[in-house]
PDB file of N, H, CA, C and O in Angstrom:
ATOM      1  N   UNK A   1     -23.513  -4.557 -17.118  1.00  0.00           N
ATOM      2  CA  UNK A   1     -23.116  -3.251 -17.593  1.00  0.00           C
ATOM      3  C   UNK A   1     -21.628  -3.046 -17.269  1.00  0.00           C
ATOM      4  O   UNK A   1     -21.253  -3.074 -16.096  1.00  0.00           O
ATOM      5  N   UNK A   2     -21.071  -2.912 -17.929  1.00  0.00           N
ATOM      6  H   UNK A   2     -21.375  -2.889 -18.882  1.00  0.00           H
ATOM      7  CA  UNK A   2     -19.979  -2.506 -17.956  1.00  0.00           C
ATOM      8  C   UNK A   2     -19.218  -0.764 -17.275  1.00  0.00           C
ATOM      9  O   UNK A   2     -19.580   0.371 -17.582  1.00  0.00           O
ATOM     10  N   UNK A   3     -17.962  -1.246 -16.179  1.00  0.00           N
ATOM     11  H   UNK A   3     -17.667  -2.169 -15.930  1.00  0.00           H
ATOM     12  CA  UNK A   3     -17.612  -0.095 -15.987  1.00  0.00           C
ATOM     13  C   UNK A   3     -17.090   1.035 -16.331  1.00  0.00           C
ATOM     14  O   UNK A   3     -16.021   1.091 -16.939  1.00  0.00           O
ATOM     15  N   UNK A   4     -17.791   2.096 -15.981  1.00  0.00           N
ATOM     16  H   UNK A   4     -18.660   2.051 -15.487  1.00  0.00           H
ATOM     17  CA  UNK A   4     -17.138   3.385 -17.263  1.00  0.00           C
ATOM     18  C   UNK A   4     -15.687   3.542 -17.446  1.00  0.00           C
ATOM     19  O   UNK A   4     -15.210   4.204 -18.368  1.00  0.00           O
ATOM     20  N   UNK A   5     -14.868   2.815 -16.400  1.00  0.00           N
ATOM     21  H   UNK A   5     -15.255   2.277 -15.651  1.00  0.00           H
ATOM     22  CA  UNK A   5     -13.725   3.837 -16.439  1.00  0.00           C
ATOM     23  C   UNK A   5     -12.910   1.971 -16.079  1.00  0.00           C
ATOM     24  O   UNK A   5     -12.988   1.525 -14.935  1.00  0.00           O
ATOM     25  N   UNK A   6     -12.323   1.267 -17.030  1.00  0.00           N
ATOM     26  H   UNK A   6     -12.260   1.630 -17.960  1.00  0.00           H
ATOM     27  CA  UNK A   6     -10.901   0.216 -16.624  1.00  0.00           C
ATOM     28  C   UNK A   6     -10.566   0.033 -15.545  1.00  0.00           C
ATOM     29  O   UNK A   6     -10.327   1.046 -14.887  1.00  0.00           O
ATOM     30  N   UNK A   7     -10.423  -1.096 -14.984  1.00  0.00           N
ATOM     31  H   UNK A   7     -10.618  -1.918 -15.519  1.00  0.00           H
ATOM     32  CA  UNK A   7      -9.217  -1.589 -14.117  1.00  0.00           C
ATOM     33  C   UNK A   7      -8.042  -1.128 -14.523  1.00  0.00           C
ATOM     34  O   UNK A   7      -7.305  -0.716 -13.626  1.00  0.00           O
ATOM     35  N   UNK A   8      -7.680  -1.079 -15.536  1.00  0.00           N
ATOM     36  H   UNK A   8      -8.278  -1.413 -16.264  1.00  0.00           H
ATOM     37  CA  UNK A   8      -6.323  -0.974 -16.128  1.00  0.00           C
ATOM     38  C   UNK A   8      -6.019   0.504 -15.957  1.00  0.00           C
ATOM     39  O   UNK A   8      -4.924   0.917 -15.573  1.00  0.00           O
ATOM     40  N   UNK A   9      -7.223   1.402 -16.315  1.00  0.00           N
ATOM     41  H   UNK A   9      -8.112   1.067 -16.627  1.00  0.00           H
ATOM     42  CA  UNK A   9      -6.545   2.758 -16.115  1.00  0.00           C
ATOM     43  C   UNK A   9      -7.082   3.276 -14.815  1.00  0.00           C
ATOM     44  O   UNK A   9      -7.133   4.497 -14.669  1.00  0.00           O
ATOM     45  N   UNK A  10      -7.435   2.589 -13.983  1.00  0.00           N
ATOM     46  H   UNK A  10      -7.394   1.597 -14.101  1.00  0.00           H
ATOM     47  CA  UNK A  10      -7.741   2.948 -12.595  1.00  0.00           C
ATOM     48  C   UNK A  10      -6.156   2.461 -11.930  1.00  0.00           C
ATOM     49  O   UNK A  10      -5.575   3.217 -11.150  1.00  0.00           O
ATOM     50  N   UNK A  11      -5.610   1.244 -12.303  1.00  0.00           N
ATOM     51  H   UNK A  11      -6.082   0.630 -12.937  1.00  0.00           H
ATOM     52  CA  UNK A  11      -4.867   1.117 -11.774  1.00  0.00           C
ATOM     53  C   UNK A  11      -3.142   2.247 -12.119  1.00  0.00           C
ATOM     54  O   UNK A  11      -2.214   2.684 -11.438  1.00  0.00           O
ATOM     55  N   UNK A  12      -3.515   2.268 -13.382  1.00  0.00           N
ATOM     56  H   UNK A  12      -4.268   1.913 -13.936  1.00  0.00           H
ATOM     57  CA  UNK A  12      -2.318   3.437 -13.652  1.00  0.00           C
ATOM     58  C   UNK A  12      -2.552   4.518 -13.672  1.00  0.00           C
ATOM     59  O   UNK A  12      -1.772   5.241 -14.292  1.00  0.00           O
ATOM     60  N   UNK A  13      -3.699   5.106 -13.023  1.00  0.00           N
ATOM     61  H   UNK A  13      -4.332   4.518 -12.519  1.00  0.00           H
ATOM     62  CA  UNK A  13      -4.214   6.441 -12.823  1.00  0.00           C
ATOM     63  C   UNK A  13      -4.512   7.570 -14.009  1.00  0.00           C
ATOM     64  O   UNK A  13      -4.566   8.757 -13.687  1.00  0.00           O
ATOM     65  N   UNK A  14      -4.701   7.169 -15.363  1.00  0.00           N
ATOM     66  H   UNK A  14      -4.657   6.205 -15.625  1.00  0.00           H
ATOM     67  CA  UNK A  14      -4.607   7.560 -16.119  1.00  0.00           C
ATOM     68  C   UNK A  14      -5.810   8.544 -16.259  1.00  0.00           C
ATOM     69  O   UNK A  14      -5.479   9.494 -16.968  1.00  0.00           O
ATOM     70  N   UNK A  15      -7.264   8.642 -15.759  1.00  0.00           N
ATOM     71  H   UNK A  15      -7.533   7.870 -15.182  1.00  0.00           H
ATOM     72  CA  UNK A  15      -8.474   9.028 -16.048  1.00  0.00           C
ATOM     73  C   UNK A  15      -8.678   9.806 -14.372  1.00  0.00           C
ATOM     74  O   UNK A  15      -9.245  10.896 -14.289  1.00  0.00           O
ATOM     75  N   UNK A  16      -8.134   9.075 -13.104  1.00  0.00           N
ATOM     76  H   UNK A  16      -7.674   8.190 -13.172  1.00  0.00           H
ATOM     77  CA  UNK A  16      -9.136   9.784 -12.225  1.00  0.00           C
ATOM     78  C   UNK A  16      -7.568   9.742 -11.396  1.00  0.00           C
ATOM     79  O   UNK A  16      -6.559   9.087 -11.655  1.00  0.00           O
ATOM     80  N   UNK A  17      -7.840  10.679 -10.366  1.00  0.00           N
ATOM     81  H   UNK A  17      -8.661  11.212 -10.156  1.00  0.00           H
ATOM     82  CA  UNK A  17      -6.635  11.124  -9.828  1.00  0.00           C
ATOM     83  C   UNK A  17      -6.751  10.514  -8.515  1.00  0.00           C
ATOM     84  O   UNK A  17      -7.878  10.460  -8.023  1.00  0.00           O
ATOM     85  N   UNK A  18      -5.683  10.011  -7.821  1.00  0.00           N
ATOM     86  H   UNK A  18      -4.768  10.055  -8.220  1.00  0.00           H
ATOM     87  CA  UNK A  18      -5.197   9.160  -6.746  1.00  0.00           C
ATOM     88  C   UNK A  18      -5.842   9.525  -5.393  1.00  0.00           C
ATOM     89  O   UNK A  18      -5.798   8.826  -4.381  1.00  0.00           O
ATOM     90  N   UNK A  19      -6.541  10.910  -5.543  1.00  0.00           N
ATOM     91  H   UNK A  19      -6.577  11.478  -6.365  1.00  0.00           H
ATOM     92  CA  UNK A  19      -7.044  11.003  -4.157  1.00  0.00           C
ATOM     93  C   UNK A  19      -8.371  10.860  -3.888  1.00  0.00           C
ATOM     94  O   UNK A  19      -8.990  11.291  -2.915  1.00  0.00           O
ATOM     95  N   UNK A  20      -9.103   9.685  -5.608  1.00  0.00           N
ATOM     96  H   UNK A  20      -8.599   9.335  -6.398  1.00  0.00           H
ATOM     97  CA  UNK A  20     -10.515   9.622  -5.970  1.00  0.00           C
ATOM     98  C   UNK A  20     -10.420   7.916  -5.903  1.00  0.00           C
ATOM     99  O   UNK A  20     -11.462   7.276  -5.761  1.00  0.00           O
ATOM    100  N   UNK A  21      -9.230   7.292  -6.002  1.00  0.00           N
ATOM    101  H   UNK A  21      -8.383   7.812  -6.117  1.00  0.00           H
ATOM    102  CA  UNK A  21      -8.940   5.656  -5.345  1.00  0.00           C
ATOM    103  C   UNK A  21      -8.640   5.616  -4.273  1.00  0.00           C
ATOM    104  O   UNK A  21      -8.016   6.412  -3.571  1.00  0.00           O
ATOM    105  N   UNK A  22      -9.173   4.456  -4.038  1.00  0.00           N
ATOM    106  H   UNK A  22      -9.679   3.810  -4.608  1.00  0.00           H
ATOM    107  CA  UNK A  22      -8.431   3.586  -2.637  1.00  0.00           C
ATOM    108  C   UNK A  22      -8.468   2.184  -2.671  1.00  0.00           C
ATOM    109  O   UNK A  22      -9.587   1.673  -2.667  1.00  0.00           O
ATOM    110  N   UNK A  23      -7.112   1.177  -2.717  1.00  0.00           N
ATOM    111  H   UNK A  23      -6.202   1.593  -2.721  1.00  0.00           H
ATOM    112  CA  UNK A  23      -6.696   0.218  -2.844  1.00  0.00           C
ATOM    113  C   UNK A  23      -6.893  -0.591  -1.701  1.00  0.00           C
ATOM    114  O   UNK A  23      -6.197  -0.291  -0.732  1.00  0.00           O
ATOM    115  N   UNK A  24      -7.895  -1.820  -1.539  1.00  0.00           N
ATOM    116  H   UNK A  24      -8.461  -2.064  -2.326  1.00  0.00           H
ATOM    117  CA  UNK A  24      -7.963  -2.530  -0.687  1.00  0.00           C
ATOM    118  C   UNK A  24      -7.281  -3.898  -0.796  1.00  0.00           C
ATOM    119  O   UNK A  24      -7.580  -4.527  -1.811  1.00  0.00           O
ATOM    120  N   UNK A  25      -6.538  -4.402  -0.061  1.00  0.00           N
ATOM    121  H   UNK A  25      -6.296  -3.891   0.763  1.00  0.00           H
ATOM    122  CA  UNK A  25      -5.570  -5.590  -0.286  1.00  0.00           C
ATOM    123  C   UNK A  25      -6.402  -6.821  -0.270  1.00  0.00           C
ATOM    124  O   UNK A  25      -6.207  -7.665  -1.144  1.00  0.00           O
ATOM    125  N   UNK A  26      -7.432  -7.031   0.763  1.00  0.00           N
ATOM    126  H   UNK A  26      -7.590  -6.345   1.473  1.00  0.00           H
ATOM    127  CA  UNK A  26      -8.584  -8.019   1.086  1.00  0.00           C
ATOM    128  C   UNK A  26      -9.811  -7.706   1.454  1.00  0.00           C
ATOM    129  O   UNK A  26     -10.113  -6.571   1.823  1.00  0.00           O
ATOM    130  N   UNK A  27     -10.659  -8.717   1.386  1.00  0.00           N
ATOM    131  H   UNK A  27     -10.414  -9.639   1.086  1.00  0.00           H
ATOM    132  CA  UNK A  27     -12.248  -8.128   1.904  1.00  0.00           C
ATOM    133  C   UNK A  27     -12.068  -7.519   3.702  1.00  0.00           C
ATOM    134  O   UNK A  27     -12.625  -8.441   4.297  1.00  0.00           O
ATOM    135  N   UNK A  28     -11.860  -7.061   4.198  1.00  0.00           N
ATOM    136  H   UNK A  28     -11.407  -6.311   3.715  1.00  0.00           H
ATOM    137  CA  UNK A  28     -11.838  -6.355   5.440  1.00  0.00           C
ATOM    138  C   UNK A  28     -12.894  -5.631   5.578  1.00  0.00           C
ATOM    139  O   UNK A  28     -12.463  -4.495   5.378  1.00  0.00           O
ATOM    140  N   UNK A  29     -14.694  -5.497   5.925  1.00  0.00           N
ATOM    141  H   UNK A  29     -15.044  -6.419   6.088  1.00  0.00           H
ATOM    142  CA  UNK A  29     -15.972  -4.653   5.656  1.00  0.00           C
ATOM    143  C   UNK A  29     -15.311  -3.673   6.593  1.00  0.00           C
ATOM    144  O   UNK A  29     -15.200  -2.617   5.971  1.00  0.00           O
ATOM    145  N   UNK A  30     -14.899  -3.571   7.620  1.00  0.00           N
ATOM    146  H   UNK A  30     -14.989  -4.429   8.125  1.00  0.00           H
ATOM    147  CA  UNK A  30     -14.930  -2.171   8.173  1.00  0.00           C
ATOM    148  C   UNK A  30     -13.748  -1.033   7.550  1.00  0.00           C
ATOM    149  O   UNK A  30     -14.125   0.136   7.632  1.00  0.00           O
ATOM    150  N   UNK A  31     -13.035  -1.143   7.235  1.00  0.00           N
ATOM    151  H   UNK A  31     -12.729  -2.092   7.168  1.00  0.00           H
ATOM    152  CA  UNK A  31     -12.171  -0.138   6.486  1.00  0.00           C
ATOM    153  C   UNK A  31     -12.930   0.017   5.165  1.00  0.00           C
ATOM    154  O   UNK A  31     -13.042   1.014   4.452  1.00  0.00           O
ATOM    155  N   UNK A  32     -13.274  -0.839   5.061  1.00  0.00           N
ATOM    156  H   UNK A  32     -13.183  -1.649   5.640  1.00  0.00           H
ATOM    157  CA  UNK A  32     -14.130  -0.856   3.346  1.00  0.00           C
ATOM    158  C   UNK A  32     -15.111   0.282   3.351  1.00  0.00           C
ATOM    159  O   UNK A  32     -15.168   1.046   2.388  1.00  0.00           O
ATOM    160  N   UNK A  33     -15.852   0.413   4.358  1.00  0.00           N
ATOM    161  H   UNK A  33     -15.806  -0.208   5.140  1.00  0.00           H
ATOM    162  CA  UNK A  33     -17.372   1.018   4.656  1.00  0.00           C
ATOM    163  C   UNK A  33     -16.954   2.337   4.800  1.00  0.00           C
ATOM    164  O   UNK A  33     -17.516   3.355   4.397  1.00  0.00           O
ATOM    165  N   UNK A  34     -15.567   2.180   5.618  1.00  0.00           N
ATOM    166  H   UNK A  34     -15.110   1.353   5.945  1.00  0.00           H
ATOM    167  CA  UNK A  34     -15.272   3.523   6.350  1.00  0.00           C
ATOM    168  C   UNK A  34     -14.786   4.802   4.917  1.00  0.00           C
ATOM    169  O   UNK A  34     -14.794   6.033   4.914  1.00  0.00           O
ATOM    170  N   UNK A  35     -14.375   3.693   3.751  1.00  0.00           N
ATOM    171  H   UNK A  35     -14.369   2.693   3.754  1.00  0.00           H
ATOM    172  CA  UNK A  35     -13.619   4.527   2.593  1.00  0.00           C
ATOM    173  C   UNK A  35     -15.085   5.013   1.771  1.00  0.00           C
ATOM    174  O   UNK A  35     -15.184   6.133   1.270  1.00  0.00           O
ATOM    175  N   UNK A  36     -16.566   3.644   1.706  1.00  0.00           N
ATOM    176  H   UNK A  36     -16.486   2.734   2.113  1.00  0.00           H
ATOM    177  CA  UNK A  36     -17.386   4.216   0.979  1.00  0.00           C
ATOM    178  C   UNK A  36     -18.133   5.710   1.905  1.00  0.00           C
ATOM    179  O   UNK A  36     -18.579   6.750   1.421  1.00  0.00           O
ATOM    180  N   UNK A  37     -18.063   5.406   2.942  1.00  0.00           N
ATOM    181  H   UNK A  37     -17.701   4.561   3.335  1.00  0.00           H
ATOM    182  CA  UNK A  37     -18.786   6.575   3.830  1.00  0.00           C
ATOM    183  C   UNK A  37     -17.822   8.254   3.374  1.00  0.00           C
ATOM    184  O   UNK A  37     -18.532   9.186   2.995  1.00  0.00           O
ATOM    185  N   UNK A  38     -16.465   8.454   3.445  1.00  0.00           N
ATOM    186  H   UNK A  38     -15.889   7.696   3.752  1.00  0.00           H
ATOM    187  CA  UNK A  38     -15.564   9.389   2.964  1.00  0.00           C
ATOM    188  C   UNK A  38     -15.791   9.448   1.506  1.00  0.00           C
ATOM    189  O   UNK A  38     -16.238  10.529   1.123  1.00  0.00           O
ATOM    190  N   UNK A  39     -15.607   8.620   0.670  1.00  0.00           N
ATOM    191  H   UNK A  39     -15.244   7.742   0.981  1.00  0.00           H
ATOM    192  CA  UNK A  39     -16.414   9.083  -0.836  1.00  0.00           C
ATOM    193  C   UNK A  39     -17.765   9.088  -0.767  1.00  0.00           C
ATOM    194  O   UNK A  39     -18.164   8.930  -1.921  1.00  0.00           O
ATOM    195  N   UNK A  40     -18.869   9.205   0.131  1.00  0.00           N
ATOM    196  H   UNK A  40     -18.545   9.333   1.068  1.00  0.00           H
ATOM    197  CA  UNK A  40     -20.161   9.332  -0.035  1.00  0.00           C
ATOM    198  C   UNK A  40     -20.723  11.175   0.345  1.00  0.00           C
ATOM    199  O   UNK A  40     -21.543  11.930  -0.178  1.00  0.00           O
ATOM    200  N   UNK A  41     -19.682  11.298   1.608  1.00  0.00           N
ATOM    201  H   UNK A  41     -19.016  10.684   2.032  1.00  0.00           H
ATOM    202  CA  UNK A  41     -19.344  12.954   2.033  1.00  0.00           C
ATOM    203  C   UNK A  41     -19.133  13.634   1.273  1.00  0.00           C
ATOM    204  O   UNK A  41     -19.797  14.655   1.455  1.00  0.00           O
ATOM    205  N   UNK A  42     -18.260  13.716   0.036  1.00  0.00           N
ATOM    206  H   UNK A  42     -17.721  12.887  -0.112  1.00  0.00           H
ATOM    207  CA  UNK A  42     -17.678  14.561  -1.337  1.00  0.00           C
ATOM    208  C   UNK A  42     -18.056  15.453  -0.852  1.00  0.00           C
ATOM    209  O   UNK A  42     -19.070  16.086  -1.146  1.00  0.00           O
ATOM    210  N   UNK A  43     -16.918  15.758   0.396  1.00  0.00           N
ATOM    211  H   UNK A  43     -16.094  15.245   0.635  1.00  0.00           H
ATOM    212  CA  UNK A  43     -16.974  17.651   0.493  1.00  0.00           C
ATOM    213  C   UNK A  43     -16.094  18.090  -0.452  1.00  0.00           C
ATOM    214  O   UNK A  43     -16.518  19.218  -0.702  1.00  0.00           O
ATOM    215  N   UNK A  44     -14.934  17.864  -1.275  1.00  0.00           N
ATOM    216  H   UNK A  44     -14.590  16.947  -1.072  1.00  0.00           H
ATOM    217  CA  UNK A  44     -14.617  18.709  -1.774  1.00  0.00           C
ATOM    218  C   UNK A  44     -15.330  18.420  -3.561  1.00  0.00           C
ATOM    219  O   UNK A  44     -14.864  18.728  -4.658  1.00  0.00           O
ATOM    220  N   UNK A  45     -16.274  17.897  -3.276  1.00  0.00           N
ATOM    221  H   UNK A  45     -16.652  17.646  -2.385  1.00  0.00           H
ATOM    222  CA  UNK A  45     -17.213  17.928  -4.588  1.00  0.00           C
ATOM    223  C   UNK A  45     -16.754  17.286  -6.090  1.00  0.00           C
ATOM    224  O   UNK A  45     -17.109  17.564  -7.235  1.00  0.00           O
ATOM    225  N   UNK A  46     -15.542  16.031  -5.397  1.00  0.00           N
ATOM    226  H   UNK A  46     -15.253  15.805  -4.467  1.00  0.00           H
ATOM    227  CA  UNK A  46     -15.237  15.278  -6.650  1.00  0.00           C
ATOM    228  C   UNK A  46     -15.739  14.742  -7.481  1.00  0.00           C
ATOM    229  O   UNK A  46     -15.433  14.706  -8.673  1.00  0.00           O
ATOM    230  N   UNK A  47     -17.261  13.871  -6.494  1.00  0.00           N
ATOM    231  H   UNK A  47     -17.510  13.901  -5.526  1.00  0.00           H
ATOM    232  CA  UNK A  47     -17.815  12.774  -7.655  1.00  0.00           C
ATOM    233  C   UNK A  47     -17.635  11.724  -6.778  1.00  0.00           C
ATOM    234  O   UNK A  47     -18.110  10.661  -7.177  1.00  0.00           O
ATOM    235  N   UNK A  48     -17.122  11.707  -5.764  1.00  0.00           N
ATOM    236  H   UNK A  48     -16.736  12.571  -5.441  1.00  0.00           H
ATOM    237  CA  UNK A  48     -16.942   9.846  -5.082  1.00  0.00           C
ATOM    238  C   UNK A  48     -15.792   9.637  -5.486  1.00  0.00           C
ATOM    239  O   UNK A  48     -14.913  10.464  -5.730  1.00  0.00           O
ATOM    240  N   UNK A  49     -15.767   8.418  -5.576  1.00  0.00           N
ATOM    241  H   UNK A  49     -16.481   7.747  -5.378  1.00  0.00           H
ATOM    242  CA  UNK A  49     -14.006   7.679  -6.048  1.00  0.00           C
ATOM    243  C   UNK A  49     -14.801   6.186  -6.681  1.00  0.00           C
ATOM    244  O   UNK A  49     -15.908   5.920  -7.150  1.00  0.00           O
ATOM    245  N   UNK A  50     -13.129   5.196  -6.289  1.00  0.00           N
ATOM    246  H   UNK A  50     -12.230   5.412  -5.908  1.00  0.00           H
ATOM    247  CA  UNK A  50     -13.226   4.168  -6.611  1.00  0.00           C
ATOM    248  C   UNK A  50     -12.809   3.129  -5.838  1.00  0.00           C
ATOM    249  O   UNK A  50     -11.712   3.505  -5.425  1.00  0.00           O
ATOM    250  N   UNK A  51     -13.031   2.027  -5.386  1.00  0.00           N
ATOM    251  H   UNK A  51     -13.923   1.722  -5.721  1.00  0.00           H
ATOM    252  CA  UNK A  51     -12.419   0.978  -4.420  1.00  0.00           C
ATOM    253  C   UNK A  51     -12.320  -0.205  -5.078  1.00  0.00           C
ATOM    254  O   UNK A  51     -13.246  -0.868  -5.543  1.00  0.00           O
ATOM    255  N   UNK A  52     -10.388  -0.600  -5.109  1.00  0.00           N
ATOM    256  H   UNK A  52      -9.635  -0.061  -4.731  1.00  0.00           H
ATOM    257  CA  UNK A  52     -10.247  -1.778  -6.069  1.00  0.00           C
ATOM    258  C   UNK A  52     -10.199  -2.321  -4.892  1.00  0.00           C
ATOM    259  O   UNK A  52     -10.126  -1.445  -4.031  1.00  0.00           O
ATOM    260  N   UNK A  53     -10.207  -3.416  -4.451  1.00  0.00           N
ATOM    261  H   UNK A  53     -10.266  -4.128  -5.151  1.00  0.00           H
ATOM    262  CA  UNK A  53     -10.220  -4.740  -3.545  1.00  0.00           C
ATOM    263  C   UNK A  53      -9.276  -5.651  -4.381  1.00  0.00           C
ATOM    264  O   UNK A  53      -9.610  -5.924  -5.534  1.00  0.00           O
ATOM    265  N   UNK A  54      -8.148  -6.124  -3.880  1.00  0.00           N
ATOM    266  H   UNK A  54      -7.877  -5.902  -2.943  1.00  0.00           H
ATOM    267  CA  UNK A  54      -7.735  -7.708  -3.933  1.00  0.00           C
ATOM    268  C   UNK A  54      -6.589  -6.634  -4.610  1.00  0.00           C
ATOM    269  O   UNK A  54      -6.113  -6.958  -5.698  1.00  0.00           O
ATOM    270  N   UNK A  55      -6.200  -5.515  -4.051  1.00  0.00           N
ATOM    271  H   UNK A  55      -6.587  -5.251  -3.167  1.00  0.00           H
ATOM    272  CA  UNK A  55      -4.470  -4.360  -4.865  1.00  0.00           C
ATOM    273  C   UNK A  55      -4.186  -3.667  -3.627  1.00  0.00           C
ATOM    274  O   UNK A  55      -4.809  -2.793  -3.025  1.00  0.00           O
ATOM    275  N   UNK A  56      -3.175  -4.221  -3.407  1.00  0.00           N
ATOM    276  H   UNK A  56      -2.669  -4.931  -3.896  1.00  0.00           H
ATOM    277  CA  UNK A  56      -2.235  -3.796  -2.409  1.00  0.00           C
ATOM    278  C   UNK A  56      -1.512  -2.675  -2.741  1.00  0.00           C
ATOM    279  O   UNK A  56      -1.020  -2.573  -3.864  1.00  0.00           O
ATOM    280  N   UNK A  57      -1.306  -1.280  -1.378  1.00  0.00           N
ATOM    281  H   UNK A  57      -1.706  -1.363  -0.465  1.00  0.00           H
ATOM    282  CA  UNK A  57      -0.818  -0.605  -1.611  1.00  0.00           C
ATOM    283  C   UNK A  57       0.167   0.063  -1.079  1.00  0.00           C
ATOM    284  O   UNK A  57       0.342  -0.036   0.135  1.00  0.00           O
ATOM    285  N   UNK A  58       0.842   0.715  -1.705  1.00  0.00           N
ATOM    286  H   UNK A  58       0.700   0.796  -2.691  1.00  0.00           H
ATOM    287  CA  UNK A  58       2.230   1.461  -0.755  1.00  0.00           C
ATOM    288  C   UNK A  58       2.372   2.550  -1.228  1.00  0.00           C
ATOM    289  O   UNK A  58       2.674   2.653  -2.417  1.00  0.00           O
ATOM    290  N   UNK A  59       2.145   3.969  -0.206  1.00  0.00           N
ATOM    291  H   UNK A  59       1.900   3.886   0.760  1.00  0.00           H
ATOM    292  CA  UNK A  59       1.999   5.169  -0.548  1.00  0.00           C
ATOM    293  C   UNK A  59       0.784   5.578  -1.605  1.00  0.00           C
ATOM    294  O   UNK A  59       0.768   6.387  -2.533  1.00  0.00           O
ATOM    295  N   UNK A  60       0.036   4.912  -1.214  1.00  0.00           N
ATOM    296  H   UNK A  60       0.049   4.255  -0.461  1.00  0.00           H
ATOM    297  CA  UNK A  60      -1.328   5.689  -2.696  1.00  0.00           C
ATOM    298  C   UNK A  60      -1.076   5.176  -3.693  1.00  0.00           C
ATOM    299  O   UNK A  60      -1.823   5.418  -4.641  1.00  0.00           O
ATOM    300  N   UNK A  61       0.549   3.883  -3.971  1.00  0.00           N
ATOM    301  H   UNK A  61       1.156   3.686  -3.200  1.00  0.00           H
ATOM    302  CA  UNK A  61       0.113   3.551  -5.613  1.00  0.00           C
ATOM    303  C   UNK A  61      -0.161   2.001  -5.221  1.00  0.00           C
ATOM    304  O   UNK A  61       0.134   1.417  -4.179  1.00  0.00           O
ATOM    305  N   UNK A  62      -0.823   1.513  -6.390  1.00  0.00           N
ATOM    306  H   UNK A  62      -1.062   1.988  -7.237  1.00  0.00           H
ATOM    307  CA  UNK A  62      -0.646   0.169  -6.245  1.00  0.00           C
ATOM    308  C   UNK A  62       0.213  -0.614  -6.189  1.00  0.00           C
ATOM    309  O   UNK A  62       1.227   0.004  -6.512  1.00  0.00           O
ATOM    310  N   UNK A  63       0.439  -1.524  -5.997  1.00  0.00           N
ATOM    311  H   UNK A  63      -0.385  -2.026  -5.734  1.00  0.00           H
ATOM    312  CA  UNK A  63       1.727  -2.970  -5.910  1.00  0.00           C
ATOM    313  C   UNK A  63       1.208  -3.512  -6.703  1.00  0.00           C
ATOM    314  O   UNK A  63       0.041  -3.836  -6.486  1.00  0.00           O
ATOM    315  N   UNK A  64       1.887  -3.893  -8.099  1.00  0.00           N
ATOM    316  H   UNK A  64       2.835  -3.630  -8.275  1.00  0.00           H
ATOM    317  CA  UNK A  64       1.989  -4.536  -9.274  1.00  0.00           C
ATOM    318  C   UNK A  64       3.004  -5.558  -9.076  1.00  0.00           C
ATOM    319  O   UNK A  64       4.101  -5.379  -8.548  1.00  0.00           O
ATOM    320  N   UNK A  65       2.486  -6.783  -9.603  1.00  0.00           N
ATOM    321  H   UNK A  65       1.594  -6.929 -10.032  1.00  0.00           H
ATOM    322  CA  UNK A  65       0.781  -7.221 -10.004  1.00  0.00           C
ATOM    323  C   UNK A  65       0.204  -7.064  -8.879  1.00  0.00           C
ATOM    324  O   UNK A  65       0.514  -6.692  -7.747  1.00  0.00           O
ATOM    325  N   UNK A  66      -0.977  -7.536  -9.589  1.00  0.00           N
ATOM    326  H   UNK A  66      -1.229  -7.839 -10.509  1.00  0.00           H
ATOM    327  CA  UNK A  66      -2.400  -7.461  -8.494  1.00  0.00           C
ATOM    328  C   UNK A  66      -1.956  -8.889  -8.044  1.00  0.00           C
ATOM    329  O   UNK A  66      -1.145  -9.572  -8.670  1.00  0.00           O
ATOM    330  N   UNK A  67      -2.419  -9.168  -7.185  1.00  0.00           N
ATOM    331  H   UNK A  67      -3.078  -8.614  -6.677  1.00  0.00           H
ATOM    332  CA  UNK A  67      -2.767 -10.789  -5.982  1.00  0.00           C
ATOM    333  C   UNK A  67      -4.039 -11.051  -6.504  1.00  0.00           C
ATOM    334  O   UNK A  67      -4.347 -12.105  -7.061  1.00  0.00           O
ATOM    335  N   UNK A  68      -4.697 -10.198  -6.345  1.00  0.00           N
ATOM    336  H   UNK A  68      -4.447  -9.341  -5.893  1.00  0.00           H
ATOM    337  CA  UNK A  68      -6.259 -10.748  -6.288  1.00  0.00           C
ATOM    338  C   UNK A  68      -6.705 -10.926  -4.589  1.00  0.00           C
ATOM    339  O   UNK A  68      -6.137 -10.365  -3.652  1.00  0.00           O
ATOM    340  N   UNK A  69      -7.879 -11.866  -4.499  1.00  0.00           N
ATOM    341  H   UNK A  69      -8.341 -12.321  -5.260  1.00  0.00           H
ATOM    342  CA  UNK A  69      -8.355 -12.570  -3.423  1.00  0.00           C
ATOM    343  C   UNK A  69      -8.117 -13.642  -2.977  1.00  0.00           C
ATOM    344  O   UNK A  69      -7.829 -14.526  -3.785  1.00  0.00           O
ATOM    345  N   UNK A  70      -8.144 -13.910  -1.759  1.00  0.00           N
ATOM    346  H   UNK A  70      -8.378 -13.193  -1.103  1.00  0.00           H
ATOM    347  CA  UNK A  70      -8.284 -14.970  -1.354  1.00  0.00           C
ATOM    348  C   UNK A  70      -9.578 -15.754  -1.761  1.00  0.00           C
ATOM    349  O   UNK A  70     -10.589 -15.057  -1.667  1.00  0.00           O
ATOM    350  N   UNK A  71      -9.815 -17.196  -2.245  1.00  0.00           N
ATOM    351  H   UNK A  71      -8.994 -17.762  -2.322  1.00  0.00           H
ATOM    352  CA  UNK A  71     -10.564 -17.317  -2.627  1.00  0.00           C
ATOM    353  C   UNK A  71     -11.458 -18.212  -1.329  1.00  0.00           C
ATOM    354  O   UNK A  71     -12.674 -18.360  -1.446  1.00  0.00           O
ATOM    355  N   UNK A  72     -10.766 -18.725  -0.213  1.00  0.00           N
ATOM    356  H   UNK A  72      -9.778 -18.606  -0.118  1.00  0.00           H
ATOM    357  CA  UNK A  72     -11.058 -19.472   0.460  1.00  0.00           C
ATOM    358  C   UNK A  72     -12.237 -18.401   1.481  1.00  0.00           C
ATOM    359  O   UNK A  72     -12.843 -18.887   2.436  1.00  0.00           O
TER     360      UNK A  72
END
């Protein structure tokens, strides 16, 4: 199934607003968990977010291009 909403416009913020992403640079599970647990709370009643993995970030935007993963 396919995701509702692009990589492409997740990454240029075009559809959901920057304080509904969070850019993970590598697999790291505990920061990971800690971002799904804060979008699972939706106190201010957004909807959750989104977590790209393997997009590095500086100040809330992404670093273009993407890297990706390590594959090792």
């Amino acid at each position: 199934m396919p995701l509702p909403i692009s990589i492409k416009d997740l990454l240029e913020h075009k559809i959901v607003e920057n304080s509904r992403i969070d850019y993970k640079a590598g697999w790291n599970p505990e920061p990971i968990l800690h971002t799904i647990c804060a979008f699972a709370n939706d106190i201010d009643n957004t909807g959750g977010g989104y977590i790209v993995i393997g997009v590095e970030e500086n100040s809330g935007m992404p670093v273009l291009p993407v890297k990706g993963l390590d594959k090792n």
